[in-house]
Legacy VTK file of the C-alpha trace (Angstrom):
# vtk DataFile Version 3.0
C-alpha trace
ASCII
DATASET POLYDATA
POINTS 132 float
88.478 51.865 85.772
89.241 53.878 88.780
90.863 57.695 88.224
92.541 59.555 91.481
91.851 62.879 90.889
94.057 65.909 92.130
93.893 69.443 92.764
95.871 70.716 89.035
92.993 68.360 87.333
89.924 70.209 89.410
91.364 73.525 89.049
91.942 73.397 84.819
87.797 72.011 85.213
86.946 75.126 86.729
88.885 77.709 85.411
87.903 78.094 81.430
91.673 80.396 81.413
93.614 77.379 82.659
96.007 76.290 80.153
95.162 72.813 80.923
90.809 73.661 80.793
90.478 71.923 77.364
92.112 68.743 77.488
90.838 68.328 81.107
87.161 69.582 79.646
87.242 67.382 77.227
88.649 64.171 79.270
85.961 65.245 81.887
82.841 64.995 79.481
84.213 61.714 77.672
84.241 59.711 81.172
81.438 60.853 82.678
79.801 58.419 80.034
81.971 54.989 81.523
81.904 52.705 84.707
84.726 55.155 85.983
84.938 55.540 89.704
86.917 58.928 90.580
88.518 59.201 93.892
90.164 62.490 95.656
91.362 62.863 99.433
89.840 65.296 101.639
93.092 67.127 101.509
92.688 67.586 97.793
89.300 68.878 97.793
90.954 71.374 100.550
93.418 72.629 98.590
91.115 72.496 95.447
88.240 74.722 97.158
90.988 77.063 99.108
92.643 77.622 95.602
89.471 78.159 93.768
88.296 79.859 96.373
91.012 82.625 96.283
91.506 82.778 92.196
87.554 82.359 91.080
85.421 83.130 93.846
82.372 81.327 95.950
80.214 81.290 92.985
82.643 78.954 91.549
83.543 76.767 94.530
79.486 76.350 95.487
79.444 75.192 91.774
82.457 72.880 92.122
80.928 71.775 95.602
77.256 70.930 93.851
78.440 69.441 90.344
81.788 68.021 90.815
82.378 66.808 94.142
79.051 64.405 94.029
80.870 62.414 91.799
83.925 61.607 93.501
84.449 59.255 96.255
86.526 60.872 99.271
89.101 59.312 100.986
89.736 60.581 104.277
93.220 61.172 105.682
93.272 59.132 109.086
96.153 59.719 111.292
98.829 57.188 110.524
97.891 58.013 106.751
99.264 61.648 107.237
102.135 60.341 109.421
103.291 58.052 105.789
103.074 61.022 104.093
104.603 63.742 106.457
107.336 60.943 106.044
108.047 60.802 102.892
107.538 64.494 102.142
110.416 64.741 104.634
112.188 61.599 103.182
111.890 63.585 99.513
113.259 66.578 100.598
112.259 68.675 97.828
110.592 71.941 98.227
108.317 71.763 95.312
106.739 68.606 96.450
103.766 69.221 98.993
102.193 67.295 101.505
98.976 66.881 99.681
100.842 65.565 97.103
102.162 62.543 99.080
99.137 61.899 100.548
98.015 61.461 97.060
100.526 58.799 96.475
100.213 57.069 99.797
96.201 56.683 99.010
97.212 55.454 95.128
99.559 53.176 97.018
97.221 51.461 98.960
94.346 51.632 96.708
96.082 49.739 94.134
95.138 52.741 91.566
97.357 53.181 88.997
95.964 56.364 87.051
95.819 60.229 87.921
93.379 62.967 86.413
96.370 65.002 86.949
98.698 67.786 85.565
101.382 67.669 87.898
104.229 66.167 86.926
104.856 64.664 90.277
102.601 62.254 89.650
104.247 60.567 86.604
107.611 60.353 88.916
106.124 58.589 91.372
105.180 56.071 88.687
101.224 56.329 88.015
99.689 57.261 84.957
98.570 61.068 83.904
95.656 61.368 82.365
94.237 62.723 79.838
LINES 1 133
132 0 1 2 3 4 5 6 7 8 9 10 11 12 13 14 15 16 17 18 19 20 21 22 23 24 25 26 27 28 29 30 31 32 33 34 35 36 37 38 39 40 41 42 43 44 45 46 47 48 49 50 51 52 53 54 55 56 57 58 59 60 61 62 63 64 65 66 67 68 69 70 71 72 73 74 75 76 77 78 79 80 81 82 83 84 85 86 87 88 89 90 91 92 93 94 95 96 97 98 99 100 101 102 103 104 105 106 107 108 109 110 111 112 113 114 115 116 117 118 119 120 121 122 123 124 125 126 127 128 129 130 131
């Protein structure tokens, strides 16, 4: 099983007041235990360490940098792959809907990977799978 992991699904990990900490917890320390292959973009670990960054502090991002982020294989964002997403962002029109996000789908996309370690809803209208 492969699992695309975003930025609302690292943040409820690391933040134990996170109304989405438990189920993601939990979901977390059940997989670690399967053949599960998690994947994340560079921009997602970008916006993941700039948000924990500013709400938790370094303590918690060198923590998220040591035990999380081993674990995950990186995709990284080449030019024409940020070009598909700028497009669609602009093609969605929808101000709620960020960049990372669409390079999130785009990678999916091509990846063939059907499932998100995700609490943003955006996911589920593109089509994939939230999980837990």
């Amino acid at each position: 099983m492969d699992i695309f992991i975003d930025t609302s699904a690292f943040y409820a990990l690391m933040d134990a007041d996170d109304q989405n900490h438990e189920p993601a917890k939990a979901a977390w320390s059940e997989w670690l235990y399967q053949p599960i292959r998690f994947s994340c973009s560079n921009y997602v670990l970008l916006e993941s360490i700039a948000l924990i960054q500013r709400r938790l502090g370094m303590k918690a991002v060198r923590r998220f940098q040591e035990d999380i982020v081993p674990i995950c294989q990186v995709h990284w964002v080449t030019p024409g792959l940020h070009a598909a997403a700028l497009s669609a962002l602009l093609a969605a029109d929808r101000r709620r809907l960020s960049l990372v996000d669409c390079t999130s789908f785009e990678i999916m996309r091509r990846l063939d990977l059907r499932d998100a370690f995700a609490f943003d809803r955006h996911f589920a209208e593109q089509g994939f799978t939230r999980l837990p």
